[in-house]
NUBA-243347 format. One line per 2 residues: number of its first residue (from 1); their letters; for each residue x, y, z of C-alpha. Coordinates in Angstrom, 2 decimals. Each point is the difference from the previous one (the first is absolute). Layout:
BEGIN
NUM = a = X/Y/Z | ...
//
This chain:
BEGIN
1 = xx = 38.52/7.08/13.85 | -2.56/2.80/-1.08
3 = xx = -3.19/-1.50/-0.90 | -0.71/1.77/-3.50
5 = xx = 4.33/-0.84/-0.54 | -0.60/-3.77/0.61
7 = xx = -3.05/-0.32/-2.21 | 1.59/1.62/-2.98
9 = xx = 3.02/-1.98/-0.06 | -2.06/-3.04/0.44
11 = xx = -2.37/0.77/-2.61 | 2.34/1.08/-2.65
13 = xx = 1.69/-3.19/-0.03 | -0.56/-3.14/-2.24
15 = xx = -0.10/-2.49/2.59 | -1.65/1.08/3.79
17 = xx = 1.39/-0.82/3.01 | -1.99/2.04/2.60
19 = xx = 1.73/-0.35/3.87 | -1.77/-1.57/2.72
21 = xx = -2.86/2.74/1.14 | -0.31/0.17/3.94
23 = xx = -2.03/-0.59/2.08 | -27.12/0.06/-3.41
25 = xx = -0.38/1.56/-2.15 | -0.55/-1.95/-3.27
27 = xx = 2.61/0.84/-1.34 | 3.48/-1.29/0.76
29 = xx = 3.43/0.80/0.35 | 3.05/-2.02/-1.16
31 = xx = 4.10/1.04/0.07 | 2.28/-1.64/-1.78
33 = xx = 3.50/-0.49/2.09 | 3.71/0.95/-1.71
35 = xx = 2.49/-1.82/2.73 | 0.86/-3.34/-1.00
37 = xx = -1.86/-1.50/2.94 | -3.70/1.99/-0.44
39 = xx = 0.06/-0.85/-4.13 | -3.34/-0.62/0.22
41 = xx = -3.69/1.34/0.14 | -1.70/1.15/3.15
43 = xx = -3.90/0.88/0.36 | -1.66/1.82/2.31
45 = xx = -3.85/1.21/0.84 | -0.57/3.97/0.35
47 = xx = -2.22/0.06/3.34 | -2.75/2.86/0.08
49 = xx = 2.67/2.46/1.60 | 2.50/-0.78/-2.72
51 = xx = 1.97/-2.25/2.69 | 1.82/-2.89/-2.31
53 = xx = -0.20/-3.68/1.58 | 1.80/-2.74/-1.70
55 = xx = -1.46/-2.78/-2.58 | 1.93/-2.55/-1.37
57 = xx = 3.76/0.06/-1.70 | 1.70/-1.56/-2.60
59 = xx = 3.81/-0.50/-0.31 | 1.14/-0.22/-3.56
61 = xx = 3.91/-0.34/0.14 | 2.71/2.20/0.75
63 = xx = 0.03/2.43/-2.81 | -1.05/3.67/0.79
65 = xx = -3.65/1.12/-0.25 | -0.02/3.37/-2.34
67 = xx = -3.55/1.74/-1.17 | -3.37/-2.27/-0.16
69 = xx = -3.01/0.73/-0.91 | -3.39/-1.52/0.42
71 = xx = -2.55/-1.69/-2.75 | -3.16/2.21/-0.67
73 = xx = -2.05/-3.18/1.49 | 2.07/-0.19/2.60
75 = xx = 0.92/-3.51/-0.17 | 3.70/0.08/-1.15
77 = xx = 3.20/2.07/1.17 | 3.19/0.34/-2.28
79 = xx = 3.07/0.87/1.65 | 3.45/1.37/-1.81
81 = xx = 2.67/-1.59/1.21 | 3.89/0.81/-0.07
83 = xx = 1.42/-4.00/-0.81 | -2.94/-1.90/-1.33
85 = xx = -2.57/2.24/-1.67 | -3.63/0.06/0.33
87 = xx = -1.33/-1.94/2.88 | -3.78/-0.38/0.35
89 = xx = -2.40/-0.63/2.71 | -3.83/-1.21/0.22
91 = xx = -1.54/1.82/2.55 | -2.87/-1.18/1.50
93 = xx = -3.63/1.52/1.43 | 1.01/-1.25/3.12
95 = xx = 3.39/2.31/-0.35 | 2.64/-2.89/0.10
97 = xx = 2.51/-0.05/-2.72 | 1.37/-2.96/-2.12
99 = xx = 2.50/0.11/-2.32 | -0.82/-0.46/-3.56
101 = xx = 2.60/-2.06/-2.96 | 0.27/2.24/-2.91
103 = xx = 2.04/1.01/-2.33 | 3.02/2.88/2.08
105 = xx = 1.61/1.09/-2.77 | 3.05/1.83/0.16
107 = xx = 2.09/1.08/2.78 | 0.23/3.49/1.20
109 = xx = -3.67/0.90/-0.09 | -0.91/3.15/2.00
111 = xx = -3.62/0.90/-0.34 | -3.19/-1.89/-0.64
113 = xx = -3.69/1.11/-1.36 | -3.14/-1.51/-1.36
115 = xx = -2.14/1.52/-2.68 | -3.39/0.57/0.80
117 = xx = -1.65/-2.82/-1.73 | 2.66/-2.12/2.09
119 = xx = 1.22/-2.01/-3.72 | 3.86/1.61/1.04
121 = xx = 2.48/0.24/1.86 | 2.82/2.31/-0.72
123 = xx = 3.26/0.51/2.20 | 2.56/2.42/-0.59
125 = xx = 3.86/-1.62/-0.44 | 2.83/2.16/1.09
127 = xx = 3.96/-0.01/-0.87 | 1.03/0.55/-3.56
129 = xx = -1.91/-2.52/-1.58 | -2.94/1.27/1.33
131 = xx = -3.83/0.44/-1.00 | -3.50/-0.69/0.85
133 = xx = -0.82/-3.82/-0.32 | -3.45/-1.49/-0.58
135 = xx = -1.71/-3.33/1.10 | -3.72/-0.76/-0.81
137 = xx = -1.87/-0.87/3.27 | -2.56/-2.90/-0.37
139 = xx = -3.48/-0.58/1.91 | 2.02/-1.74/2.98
141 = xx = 2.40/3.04/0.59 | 3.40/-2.21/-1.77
143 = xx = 1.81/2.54/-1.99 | 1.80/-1.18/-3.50
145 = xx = 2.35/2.06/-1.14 | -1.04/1.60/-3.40
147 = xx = 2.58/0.73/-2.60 | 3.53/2.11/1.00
149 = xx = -2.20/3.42/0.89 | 1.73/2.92/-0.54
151 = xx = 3.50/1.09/0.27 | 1.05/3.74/2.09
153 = xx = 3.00/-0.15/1.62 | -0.30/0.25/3.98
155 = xx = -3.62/0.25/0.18 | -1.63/0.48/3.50
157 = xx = -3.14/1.25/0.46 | -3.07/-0.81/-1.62
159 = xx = -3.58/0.87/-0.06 | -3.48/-1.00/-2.20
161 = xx = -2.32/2.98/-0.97 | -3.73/-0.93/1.60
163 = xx = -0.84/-0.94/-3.77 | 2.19/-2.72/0.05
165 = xx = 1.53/1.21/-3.82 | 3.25/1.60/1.39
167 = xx = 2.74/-0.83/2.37 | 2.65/2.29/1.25
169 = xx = 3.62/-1.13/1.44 | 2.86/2.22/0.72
171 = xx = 3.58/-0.85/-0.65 | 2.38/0.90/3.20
173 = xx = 2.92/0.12/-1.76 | -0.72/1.77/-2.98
175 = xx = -2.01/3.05/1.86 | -3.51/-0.73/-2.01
177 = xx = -3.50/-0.85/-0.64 | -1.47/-3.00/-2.39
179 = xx = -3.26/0.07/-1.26 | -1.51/-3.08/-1.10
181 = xx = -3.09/-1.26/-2.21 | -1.42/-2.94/1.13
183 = xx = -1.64/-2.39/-3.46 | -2.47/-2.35/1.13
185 = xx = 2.26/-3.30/-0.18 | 1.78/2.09/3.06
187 = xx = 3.21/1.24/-2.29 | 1.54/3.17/0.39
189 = xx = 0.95/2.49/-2.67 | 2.37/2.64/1.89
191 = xx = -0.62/3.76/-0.68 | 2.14/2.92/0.54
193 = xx = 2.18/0.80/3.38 | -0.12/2.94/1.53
195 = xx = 2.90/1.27/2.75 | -1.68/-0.77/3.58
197 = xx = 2.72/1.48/2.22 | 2.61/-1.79/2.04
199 = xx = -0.63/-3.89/0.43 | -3.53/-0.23/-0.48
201 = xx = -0.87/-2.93/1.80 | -3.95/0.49/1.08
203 = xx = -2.95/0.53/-2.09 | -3.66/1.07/0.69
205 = xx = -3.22/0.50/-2.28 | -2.68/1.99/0.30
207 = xx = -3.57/-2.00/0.46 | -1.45/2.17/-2.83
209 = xx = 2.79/-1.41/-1.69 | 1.07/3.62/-1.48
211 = xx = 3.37/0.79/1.94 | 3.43/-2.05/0.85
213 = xx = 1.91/0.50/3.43 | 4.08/-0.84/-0.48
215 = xx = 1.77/0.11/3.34 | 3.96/0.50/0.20
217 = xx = 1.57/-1.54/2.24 | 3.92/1.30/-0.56
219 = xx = 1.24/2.88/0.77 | -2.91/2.96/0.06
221 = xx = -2.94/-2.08/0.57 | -2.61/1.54/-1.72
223 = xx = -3.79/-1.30/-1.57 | -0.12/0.79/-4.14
225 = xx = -3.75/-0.07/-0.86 | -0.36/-1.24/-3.75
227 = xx = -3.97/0.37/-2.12 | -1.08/-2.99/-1.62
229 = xx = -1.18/0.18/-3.10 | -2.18/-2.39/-1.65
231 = xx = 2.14/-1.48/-1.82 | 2.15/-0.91/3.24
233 = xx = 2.75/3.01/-0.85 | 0.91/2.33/2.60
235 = xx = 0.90/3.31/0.10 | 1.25/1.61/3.17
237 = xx = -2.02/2.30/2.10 | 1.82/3.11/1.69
239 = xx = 3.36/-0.52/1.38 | 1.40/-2.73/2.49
241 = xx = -1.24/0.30/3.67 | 2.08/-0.27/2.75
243 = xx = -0.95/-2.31/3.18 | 0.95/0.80/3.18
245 = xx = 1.75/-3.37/1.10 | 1.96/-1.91/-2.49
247 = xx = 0.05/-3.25/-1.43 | -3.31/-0.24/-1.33
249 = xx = -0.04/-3.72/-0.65 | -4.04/-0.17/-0.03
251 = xx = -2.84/1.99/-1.31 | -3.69/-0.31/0.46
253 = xx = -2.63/1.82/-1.05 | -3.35/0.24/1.88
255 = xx = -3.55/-1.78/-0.90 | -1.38/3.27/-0.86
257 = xx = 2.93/1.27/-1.98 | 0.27/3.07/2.59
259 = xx = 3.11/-0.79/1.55 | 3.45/-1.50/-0.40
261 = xx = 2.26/-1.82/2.08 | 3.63/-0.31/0.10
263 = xx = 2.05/-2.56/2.52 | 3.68/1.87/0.49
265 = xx = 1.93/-3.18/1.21 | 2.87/2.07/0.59
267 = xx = -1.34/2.38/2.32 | -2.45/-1.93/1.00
269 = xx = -3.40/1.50/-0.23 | -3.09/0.20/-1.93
271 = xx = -0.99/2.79/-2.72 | -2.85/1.52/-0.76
273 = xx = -0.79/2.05/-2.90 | -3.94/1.39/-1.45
275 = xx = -0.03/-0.43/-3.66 | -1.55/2.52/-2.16
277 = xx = -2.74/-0.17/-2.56 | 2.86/0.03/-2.39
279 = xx = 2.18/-3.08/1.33 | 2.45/2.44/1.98
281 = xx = 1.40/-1.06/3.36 | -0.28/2.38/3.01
283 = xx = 2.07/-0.77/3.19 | -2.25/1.17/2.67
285 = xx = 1.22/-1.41/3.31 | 3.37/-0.95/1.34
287 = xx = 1.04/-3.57/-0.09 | -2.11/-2.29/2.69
289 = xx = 3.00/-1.89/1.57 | -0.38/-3.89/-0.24
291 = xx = 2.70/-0.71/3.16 | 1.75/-1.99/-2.99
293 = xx = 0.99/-0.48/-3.97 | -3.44/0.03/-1.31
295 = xx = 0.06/-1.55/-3.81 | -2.94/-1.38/-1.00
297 = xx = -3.70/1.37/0.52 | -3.34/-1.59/-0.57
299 = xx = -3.62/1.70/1.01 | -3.30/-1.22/0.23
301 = xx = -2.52/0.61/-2.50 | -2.46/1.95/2.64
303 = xx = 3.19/2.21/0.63 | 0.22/-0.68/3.38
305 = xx = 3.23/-1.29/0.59 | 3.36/0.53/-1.31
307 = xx = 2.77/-2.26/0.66 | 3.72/0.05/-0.42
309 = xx = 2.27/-3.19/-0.72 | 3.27/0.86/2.14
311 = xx = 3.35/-1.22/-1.79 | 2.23/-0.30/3.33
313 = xx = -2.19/-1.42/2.25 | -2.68/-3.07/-0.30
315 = xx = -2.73/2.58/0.44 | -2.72/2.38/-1.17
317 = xx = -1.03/3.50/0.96 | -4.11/0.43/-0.29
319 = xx = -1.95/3.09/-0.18 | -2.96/1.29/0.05
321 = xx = -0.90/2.38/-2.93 | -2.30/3.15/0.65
323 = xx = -1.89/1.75/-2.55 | 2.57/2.39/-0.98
325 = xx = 2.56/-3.81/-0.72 | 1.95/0.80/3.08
327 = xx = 1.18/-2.80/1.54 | -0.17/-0.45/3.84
329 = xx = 2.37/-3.26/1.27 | -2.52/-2.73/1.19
331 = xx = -0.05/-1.26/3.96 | 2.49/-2.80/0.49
333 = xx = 1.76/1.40/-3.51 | 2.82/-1.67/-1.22
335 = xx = -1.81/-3.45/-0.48 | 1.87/-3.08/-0.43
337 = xx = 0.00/-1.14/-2.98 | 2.42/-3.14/0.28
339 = xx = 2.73/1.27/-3.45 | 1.48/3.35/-1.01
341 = xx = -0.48/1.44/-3.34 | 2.18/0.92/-2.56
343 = xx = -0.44/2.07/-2.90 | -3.84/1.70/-0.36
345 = xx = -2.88/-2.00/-0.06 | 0.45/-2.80/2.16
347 = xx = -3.52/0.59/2.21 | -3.24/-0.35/-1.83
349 = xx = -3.41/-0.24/1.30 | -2.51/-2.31/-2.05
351 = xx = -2.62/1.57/-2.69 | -3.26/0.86/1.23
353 = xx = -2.71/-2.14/-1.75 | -2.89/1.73/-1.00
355 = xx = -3.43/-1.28/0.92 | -2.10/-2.39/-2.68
357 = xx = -3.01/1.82/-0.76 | -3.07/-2.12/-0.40
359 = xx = -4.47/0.07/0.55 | -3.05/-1.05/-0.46
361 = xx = -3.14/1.37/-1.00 | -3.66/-0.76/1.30
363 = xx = -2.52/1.48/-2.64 | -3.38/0.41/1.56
365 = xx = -2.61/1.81/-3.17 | 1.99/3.25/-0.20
367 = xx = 1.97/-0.22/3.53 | 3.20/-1.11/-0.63
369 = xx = 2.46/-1.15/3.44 | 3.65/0.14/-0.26
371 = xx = 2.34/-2.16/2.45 | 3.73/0.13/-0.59
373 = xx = 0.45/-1.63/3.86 | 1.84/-2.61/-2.47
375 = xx = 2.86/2.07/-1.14 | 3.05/-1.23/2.12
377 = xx = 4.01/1.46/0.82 | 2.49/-2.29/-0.44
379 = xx = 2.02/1.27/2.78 | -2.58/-0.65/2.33
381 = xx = -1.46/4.08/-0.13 | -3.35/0.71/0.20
383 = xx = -1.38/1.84/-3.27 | 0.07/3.69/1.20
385 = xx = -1.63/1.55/-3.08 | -2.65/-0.65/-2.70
387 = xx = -0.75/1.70/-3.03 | -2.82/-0.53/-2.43
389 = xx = -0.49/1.25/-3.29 | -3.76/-1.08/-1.13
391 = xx = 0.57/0.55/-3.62 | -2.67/2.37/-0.46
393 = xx = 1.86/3.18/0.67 | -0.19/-0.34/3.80
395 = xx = 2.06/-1.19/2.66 | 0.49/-0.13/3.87
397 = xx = 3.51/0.17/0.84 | 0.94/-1.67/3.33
399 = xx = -3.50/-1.40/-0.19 | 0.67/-2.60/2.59
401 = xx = 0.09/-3.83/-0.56 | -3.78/0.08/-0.43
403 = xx = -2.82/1.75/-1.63 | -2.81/0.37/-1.63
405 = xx = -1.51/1.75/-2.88 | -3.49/0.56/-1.75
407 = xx = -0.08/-0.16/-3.63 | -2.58/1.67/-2.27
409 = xx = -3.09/-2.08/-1.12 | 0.90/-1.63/-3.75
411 = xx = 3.79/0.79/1.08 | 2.83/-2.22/-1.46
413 = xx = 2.64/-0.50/2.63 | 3.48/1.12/-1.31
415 = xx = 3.42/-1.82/1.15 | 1.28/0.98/3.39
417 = xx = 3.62/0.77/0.87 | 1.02/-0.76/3.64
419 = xx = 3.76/1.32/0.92 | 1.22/-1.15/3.12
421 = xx = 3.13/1.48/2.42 | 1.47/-1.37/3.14
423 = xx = 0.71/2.68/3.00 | 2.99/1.24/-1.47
425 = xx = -1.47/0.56/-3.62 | 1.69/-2.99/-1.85
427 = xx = -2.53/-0.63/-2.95 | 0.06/0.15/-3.54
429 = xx = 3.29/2.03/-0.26 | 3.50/-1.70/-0.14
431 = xx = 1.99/2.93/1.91 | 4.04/-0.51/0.33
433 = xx = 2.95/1.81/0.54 | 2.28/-2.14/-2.50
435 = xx = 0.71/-2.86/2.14 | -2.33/-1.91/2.23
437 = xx = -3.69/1.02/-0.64 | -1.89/1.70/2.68
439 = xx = -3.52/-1.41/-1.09 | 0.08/-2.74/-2.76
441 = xx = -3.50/1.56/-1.44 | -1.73/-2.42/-2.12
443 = xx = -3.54/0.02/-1.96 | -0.36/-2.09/2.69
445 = xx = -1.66/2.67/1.97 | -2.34/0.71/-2.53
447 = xx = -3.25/-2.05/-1.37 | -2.52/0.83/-2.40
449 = xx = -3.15/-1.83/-0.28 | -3.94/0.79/-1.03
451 = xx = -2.39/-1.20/3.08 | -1.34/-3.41/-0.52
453 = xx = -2.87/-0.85/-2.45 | -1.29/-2.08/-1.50
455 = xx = -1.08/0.72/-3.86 | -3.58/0.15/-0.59
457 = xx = -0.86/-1.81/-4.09 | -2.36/-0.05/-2.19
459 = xx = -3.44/1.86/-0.52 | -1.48/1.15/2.80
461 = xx = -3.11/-1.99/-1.13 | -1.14/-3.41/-0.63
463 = xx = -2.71/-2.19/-1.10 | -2.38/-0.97/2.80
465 = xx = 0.53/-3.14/0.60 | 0.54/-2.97/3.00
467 = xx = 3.90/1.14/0.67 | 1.14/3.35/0.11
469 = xx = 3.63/0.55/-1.37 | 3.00/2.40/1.80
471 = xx = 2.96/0.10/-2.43 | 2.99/1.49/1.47
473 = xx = 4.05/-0.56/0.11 | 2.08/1.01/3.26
475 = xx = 3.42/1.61/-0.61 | 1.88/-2.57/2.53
477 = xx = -1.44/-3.25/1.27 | -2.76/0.58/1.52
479 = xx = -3.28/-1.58/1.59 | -3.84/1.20/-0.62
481 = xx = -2.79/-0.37/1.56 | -3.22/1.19/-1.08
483 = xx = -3.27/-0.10/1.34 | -3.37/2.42/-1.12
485 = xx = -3.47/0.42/-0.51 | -2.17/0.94/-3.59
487 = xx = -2.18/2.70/0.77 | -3.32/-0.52/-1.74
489 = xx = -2.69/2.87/-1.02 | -2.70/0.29/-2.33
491 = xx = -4.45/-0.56/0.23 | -1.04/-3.19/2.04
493 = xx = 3.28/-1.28/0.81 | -0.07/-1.83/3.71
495 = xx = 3.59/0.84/1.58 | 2.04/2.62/-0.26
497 = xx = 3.66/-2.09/0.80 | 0.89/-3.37/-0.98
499 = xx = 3.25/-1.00/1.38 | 3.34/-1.70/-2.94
501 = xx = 1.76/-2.77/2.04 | 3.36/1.01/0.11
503 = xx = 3.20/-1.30/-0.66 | 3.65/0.51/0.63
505 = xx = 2.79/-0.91/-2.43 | 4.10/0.12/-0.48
507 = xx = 1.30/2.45/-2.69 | 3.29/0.08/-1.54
509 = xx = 1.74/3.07/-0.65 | -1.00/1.26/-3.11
511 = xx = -2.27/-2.92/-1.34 | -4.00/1.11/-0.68
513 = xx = -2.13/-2.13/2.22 | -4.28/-0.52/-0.19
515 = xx = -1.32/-0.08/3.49 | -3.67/-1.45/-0.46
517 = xx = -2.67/1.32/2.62 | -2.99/-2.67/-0.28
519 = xx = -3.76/0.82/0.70 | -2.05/-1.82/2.16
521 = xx = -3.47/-1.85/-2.27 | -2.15/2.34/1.52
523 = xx = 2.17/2.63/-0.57 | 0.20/-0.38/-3.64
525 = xx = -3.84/-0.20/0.17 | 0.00/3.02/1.86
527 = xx = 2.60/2.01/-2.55 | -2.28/-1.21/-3.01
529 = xx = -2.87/2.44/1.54 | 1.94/2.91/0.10
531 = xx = -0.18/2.34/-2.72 | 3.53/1.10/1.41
533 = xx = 2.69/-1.69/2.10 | 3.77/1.35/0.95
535 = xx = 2.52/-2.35/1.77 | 1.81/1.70/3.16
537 = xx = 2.82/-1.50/0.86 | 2.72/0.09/2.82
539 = xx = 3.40/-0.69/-1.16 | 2.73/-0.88/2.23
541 = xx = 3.43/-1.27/-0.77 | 3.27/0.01/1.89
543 = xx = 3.66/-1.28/-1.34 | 3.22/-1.31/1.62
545 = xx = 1.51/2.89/0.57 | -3.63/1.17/2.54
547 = xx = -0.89/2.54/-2.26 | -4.43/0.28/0.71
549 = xx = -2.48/0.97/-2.93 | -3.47/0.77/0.57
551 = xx = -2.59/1.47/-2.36 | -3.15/-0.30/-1.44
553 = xx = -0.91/-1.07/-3.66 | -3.11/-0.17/-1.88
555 = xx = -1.20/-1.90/-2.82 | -3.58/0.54/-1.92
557 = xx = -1.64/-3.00/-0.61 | -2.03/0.29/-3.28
//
């Protein structure tokens, strides 16, 4: 039976039944398997040539696999399935996948997606008594299911704007396009449809969030591009544009928003178009054949690879992506990938974690030493890129992990900002293309902090006397130690030093502490001569974190 043919009748009905299908990096890659005997979750590493090697698996039943989509942490996997709803799985830094109990929900679920702060799931529900239903997704990954969601008769595809305030889903039967607002208990208050061509089944946003990509997959496959407004309406941009294959069961748009991606199951091959400034699709190249039924795609965030979920075969077709997006098939492309697809997104590669941005400061008088060596990638990347903004109007961007700076004499120093990136630019910025994130940025990747010191109190003078007082209070806990000298001048006196006996003492954060410097007898006899006398002190303190202060601080003795 023709490919596109089979998948329509199957999706327009109430109840599935899908046919048997025949027969290092960082980030990973996982497939979820349609036939009855691969209903399960399969992971895989992405080697440095974009060559896929196998993980771990995780059978969950019998019921067919439909879209999935990844957690922005990258801990959790929700899978739409045709018999028994939502089925979720833990995956683990090590890859392997377990099987989570949560709430399914109802039968007949097609696509899943997670908003960006990962508090949602939402799954599309086809057949007549369709709509896009909602679970609430705790700390541990176990969805709940959260109130009836939202009815729209066959609904298919479905996408999250970047923000994480809208959502998108298509119905296939009813030849449209749903926007959604998303309140912050995770509800859904539909806005108005707008035609989206024959059986819209796949969906694609923008990373800028501005446009909407609808693909048909009936009769005429075409892409409709839609503008997203802020308030989450759309409005359609230009006219529909035809692909070149048909059966465009998956879209995905690029990391950098420059290109867009179509898998044509039925004529199996891969589409490219370059998107305009104003959302517009351009078809630029012929289809890149797959040597299959390519419907689901997934790409890495450093847009390196592009791979293609087959729905005939238990396989995947990798490429390599030059500048331009063209895709070029992989050596040893189709991959193994133990299950078949069915219906688009059933390949996903895990979020790219951006990098924790932390450092230390080692004040020295007006010298001040940065070291962010600390700052760490949870994926196991080295930090690629620094930038520091000194607060004072300059900054040194891709200043490298350390340096060091002068600061002018009486100068206050002002907060520093450090942002951090991994090799592939994951920092700050959450960037998706409506359904698994590319780079789950954080604040994370992003630390402000003034360098280490302590806070100098009081006068700077004192009476003359056996003990010499430092009052000071450190921002963190900290230690000082202090050690010094009183000068001594004036007619007739017999030394020009005496040396304090210094002492070292435990500060809390925050809490004003007297450290008392004590002179020696003959140094108080010796102080009682001079007609003047100045305490110079060294002042050294550290705290838990390492951060180093060293200064000098003086104190008249009258």
């Amino acid at each position: 039976m023709h490919v596109m043919r089979k998948l329509l009748i199957v999706l327009t009905a109430t109840v599935l039944a899908l046919p048997a299908a025949t027969a290092a990096g960082a980030q990973r890659l996982y497939v979820a398997g349609a036939a009855p005997a691969q209903s399960g979750v399969f992971g895989f590493t992405i080697a440095s040539d974009g060559a896929l090697a196998p993980i771990d698996g995780a059978l969950a039943g019998t019921d067919p696999f439909f879209g999935s989509a990844i957690s922005p942490d990258g801990r959790s996997m929700y899978v739409a399935s045709a018999g028994s709803g939502l089925h979720s799985f833990a995956l683990a830094e090590n890859g392997s996948v377990t099987p989570i109990a949560g709430d399914a929900g109802p039968a007949n679920l097609l696509v899943a997606t997670v908003t960006p702060d990962g508090r949602f799931v939402y799954a599309t529900q086809g057949g007549g008594g369709g709509g896009v239903r909602t679970w609430t997704r705790g700390a541990d990954g176990v969805p709940k299911t959260l109130g009836s969601g939202s009815d729209y008769a066959g609904a298919a595809g479905l996408a999250i704007a970047p923000d994480g305030r809208h959502l998108f889903a298509t119905s296939i039967t009813g030849g449209s396009v749903r926007p959604f607002t998303i309140a912050s208990d995770g509800s859904l208050t539909p806005g108005a449809d707008l035609p989206a061509g024959a059986s819209p089944g796949s969906t694609a946003v923008s990373p800028d969030g501005r446009f909407l990509y609808v693909g048909s997959i009936g009769a005429g496959s075409s892409i409709r591009t839609y503008a997203i407004a802020p308030d989450g309406s759309l409005s359609q941009v230009g006219g529909p544009q035809p692909t070149a294959g048909s059966g465009a069961y998956d879209l995905l748009v690029s990391p950098d928003g420059r290109f867009l991606y179509v898998a044509n199951a039925s004529t199996g091959g891969i589409g490219r178009f370059t998107l305009a400034a104003d959302g517009s699709p351009t078809m630029g190249i012929p289809d890149v054949p797959t040597g299959g039924s390519p419907i689901g795609l997934a790409a890495d965030f450093a847009g390196k690879w592009l791979y293609a979920h087959d729905v005939a075969a238990r396989q995947a077709s990798g490429f390599s992506l030059s500048a331009d997006g063209i895709p070029t098939a992989l050596p040893g492309s189709p991959f193994d990938v133990q299950a078949s697809g069915q219906f688009g997104g059933t390949i996903q590669i895990t979020p790219d974690q951006p990098p924790t941005a932390a450092f230390t400061t080692a004040v020295n008088n007006r010298r001040v030493s940065f070291d962010a060596l600390g700052s760490s990638d949870p994926d196991g990347d080295l930090v690629a890129r620094y930038d520091w903004d000194f607060g004072d109007g300059t900054t040194a961007p891709n200043g490298g992990a350390q340096l060091t700076r002068r600061y002018g004499k009486g100068s206050k120093h002002p907060a520093v900002t450090l942002t951090v990136a991994d090799p592939d630019g994951c920092s700050t910025a959450f960037i998706s293309a409506g359904h698994t994130p590319y780079c789950n940025g954080s604040d994370a990747a992003t630390v402000t902090m003034k360098p280490f010191a302590p806070t100098f109190l009081g006068k700077p003078e004192q009476r003359a006397a056996r003990i010499v007082k430092l009052r000071l209070r450190c921002p963190s806990d900290c230690r000082v130690k202090v050690v010094g000298r009183v000068k001594l001048s004036g007619k007739g006196v017999r030394a020009k030093k005496t040396k304090l006996k210094g002492t070292s003492k435990k500060l809390r954060a925050g809490k004003k502490r007297t450290l008392k410097l004590k002179l020696s007898d003959r140094g108080v006899r010796l102080a009682s001569e001079a007609t003047r006398a100045v305490a110079r002190l060294k002042v050294a303190a550290t705290d838990d974190a390492g951060n180093l202060f060293k200064d000098r601080h003086g104190i008249r003795l009258r």
